[in-house]
N, C-alpha and C positions, 0 to 999 in steps of 0.2 A: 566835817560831816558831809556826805555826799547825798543827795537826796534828788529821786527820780520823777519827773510830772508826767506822765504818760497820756498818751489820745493815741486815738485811731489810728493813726497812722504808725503807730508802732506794731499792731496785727497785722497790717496793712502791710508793712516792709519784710513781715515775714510769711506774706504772700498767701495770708488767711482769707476768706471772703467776707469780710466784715462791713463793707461799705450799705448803705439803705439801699442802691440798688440790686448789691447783690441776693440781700436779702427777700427783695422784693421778688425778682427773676426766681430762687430758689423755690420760693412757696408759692409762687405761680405754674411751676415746673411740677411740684408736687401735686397740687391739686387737678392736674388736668393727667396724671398718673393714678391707676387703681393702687392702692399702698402697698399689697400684697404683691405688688410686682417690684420692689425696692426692698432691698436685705442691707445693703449695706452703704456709706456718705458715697464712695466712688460711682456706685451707678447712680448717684447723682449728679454730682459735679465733673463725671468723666460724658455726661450724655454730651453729644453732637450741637442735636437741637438746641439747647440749654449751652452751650460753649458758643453758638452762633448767634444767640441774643447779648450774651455778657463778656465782654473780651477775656473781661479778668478773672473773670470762672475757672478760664482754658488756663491763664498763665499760672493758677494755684493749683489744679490738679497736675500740669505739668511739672510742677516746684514739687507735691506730695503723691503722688499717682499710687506708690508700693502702699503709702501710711492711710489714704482714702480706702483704697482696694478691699484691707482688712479693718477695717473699721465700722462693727455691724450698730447699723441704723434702730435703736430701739425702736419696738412696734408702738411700745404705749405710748412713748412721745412722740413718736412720727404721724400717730393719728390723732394726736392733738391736735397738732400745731394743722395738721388737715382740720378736722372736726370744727376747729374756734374758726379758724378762718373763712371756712366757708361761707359763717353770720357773721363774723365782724361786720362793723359799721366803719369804723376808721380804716380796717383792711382795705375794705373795696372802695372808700373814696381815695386812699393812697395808691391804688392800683391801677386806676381806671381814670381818675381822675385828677392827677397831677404831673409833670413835665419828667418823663426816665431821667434826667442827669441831675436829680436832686443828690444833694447830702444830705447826711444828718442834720446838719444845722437849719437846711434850708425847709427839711420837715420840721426841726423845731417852731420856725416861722410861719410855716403852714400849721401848724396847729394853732397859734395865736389867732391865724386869719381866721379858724373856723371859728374861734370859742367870739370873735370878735363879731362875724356876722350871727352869731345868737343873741349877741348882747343887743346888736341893733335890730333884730327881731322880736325879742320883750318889751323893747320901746313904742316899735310903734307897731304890731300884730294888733290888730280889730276882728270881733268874731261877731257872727249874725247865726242867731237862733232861727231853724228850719227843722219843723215835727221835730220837737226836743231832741235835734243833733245841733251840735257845736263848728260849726266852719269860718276859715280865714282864708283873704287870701295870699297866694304867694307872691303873686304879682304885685304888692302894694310897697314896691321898696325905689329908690331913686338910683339903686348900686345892683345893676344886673346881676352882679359878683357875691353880692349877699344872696340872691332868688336864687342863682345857683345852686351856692351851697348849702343852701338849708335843703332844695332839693334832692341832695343826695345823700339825706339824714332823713330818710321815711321813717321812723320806727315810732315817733307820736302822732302822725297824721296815714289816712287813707289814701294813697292814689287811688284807688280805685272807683271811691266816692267821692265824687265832687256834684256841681250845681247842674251839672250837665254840660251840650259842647260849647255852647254859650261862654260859661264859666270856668275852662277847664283849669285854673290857675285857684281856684276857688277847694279847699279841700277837706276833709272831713277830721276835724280832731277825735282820736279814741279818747273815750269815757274817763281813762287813768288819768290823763294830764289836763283836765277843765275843773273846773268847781264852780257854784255859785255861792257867792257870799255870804246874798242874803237870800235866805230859799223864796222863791215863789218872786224876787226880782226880775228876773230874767237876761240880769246882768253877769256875763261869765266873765271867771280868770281863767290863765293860763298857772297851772301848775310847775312856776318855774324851776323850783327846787328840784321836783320831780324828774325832769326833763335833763337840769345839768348832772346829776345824779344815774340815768341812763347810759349818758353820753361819759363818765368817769367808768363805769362800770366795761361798758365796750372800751376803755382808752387801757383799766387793767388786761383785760381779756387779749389786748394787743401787743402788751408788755412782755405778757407770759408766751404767745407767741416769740419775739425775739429772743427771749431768756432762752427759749428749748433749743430753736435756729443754731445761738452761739454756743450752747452746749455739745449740741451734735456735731457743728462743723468746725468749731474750734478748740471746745476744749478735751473733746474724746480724743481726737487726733493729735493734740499734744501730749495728751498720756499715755497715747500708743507710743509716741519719741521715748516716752522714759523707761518707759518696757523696755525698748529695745538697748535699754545704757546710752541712747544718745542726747546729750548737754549740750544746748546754746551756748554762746560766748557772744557778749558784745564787748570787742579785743581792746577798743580804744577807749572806753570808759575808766575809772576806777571803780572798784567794788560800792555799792550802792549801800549805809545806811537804810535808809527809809526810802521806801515807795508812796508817791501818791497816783491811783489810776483811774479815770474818767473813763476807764471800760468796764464792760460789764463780765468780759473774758478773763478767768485766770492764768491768760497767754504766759507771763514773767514770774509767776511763783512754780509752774510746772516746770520748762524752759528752763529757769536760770536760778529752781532750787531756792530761792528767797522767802520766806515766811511774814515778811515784815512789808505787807503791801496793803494799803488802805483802800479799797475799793469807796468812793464817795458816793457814790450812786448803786450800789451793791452790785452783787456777781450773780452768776448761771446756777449757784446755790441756792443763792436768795431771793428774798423779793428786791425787784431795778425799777428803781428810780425811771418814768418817762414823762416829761411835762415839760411846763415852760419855766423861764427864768420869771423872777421878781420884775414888779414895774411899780410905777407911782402908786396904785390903786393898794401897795403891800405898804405905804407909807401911812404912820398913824395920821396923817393930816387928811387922807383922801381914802380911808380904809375901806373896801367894796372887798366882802370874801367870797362873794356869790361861786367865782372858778377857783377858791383857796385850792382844792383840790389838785388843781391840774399843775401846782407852781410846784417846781423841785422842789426847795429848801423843806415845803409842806411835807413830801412824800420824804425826805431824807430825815424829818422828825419822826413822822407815823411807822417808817419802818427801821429808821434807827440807825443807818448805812452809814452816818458819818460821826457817828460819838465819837470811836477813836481817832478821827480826823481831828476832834474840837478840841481834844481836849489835848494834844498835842500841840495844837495852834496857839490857844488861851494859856494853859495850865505850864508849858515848861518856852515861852515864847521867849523871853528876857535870858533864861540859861542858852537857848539855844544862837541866840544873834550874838552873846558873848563869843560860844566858841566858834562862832563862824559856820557855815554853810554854804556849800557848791550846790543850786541846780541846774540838773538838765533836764531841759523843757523837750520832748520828744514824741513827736506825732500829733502835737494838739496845735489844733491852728488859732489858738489864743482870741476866740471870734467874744465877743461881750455876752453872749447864749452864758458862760461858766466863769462870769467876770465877780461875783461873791467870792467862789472858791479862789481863783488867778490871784486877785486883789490880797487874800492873807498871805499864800504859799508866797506871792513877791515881798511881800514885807518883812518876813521872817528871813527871807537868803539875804546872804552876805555876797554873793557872783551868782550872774544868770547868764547860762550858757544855752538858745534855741537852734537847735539845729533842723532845717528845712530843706530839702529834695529839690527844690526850682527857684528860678527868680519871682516866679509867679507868687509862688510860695509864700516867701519872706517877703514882700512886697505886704501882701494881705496881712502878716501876723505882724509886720509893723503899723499898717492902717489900725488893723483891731487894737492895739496897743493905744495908740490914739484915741480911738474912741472911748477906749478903758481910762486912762490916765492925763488923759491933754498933752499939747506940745511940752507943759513945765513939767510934769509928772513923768514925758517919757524923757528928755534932759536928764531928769532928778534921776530917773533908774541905770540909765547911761552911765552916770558919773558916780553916782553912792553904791551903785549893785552890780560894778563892772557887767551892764549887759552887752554883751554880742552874740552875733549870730554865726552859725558854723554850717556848712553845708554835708549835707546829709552822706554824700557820697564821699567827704572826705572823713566820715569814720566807717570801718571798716565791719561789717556785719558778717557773722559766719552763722549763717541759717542753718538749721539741721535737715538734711538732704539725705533719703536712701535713694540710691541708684539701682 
């Protein structure tokens, strides 16, 4: 039984723009575009400007240039994906406010960082009662890194109003997110629920964003390939059983005609999974659900993306380690971020086969592995899960190319 783990790096090698920069670059491109001047993905990804910020923009239009060309741009979603971005809150602090050579992952850890400087903002946040408004100030934190980024989440407080120049760190809370307890106390709360509850709502609003992104730029343009009768091959594989894929793109059910691919985090159909991993605070000893919201496994409940995962995993787990299993681990840099998921799909194969592009590469998805399993746990996979690693370039990829 052959069975497939897919990441990123599998769109990636077939020279999709899937990366969080390019993402970023895309809707930054668009947005500073009237919409009515874009008809179709090519006069996006074929733009100049836009090829001279993103390297790898230019090497995937180059790779599809004919398949972009005719590939017309929905209006309704293309002025979404404008529309929501505009007011995002998570947009524009990912845009303006964090390092271009981020990954995926490394956004994944950015959003821990923010939901963390909220956490230590409900601790210690103090408010002072002026002619029945509510004000705090920014300035009362020890971690400039926190005043930052609470900073650049205005959506419950006024910049506008504060104590004056005196105080300019000092800010005015809206009416929505205060209460007082006890009326005529003049002891205010901060309406925390409220607040993290805002800030999920912007984190949906940015999902669906990405969701339209890899609709348009990856999966239209794959089913422009099948239109045309032309079929991926990946030559050095054997035929694949089971797929598992930590993309949200149907790149390998269009592509390579397979019907049987689990999407864990769902597809550019459905609603995707975007949050963080589980931490101690998910363990019954130290339970805090105040961010339940924002953890995967939460949203792969509430929207259901991995039933058939579990129940392949749990339900036929003992049938399947009898008859054995091959996987290949492919494009996913095995980082602890999807170390839930990692952790079963290892247990169930019988040989793990990761194949990685660089040294750099496999270096890191061996560290990750570490972090996931320990020095004895990664021995134990070594020796009981024949794992090794293969490099990328020695299996042989025949991408679908019109010239």
């Amino acid at each position: 039984m052959n069975v497939l783990l897919l990441g990123n790096g599998f769109d990636l090698n077939h020279k999709f723009p899937t990366s969080y920069i390019n993402f970023i670059n895309v809707v930054n491109f668009l947005l500073d575009k009237e919409p009515e001047e874009i008809t179709t993905i090519g006069q996006v990804l074929g733009d100049q400007k836009l090829q001279n910020v993103d390297s790898f923009i230019k090497i995937c239009y180059e790779e599809h240039a004919r398949i972009y060309d005719e590939v017309i741009f929905d209006d309704k979603e293309k002025n979404q994906i404008i529309n929501i971005a505009r007011s995002n809150l998570w947009y524009e602090y990912f845009s303006y406010s964090v390092a271009k050579n981020m990954t995926w992952i490394d956004f994944e850890k950015e959003i821990v960082r923010v939901l963390e400087a909220f956490n230590t903002f409900f601790e210690k946040a103090s408010f002072e009662l002026v002619n029945n408004d509510v004000f705090f100030d920014l300035a009362r934190y020890d971690n400039q890194e926190d005043e930052y980024i609470i900073s650049c989440f205005p959506f419950f407080y006024d910049k506008k109003e504060n104590l004056g120049s005196q105080h300019s760190n000092v800010m005015k809370i809206k009416k929505q997110y205060v209460f007082e307890k006890i009326t005529g106390s003049g002891t205010y709360h901060l309406c925390e629920e409220q607040i993290i509850a805002d800030l999920y709502i912007s984190m949906r609003d940015l999902a669906d964003i990405l969701r339209l992104y890899l609709k348009a730029f990856v999966d239209e343009p794959s089913k422009k390939y099948m239109d045309m009768g032309i079929k991926a091959k990946f030559a050095s594989l054997p035929s694949s059983t089971q797929v598992y894929s930590f993309n949200y793109t149907n790149t390998y059910e269009i592509l390579y005609s397979l019907s049987n691919v689990d999407h864990i985090h769902g597809n550019t159909e459905s609603s995707i999974v975007l949050g963080v991993n589980p931490d101690e605070k998910d363990e019954i000893y130290s339970i805090d659900t105040s961010f339940l919201q924002f953890k995967k496994y939460f949203q792969r409940t509430f929207y259901s993306t991995d039933n058939s995962f579990l129940k392949k995993e749990y339900d036929t787990q003992n049938i399947r380690t009898l008859e054995g299993i091959d996987l290949y681990v492919i494009g996913h840099s095995l980082d602890v971020t999807d170390k839930d998921i990692i952790k079963l799909v290892f247990d169930s194969a019988t040989r793990i086969t990761v194949l990685y592009h660089s040294d750099i590469s496999v270096k890191s998805q061996i560290k990750n592995l570490v972090e996931m399993f320990g020095k004895e746990g990664l021995d134990r996979l070594r020796a009981k899960k024949d794992l090794c690693f293969v490099r990328q370039s020695d299996v042989e990829w025949i991408v679908p190319t019109v010239k």
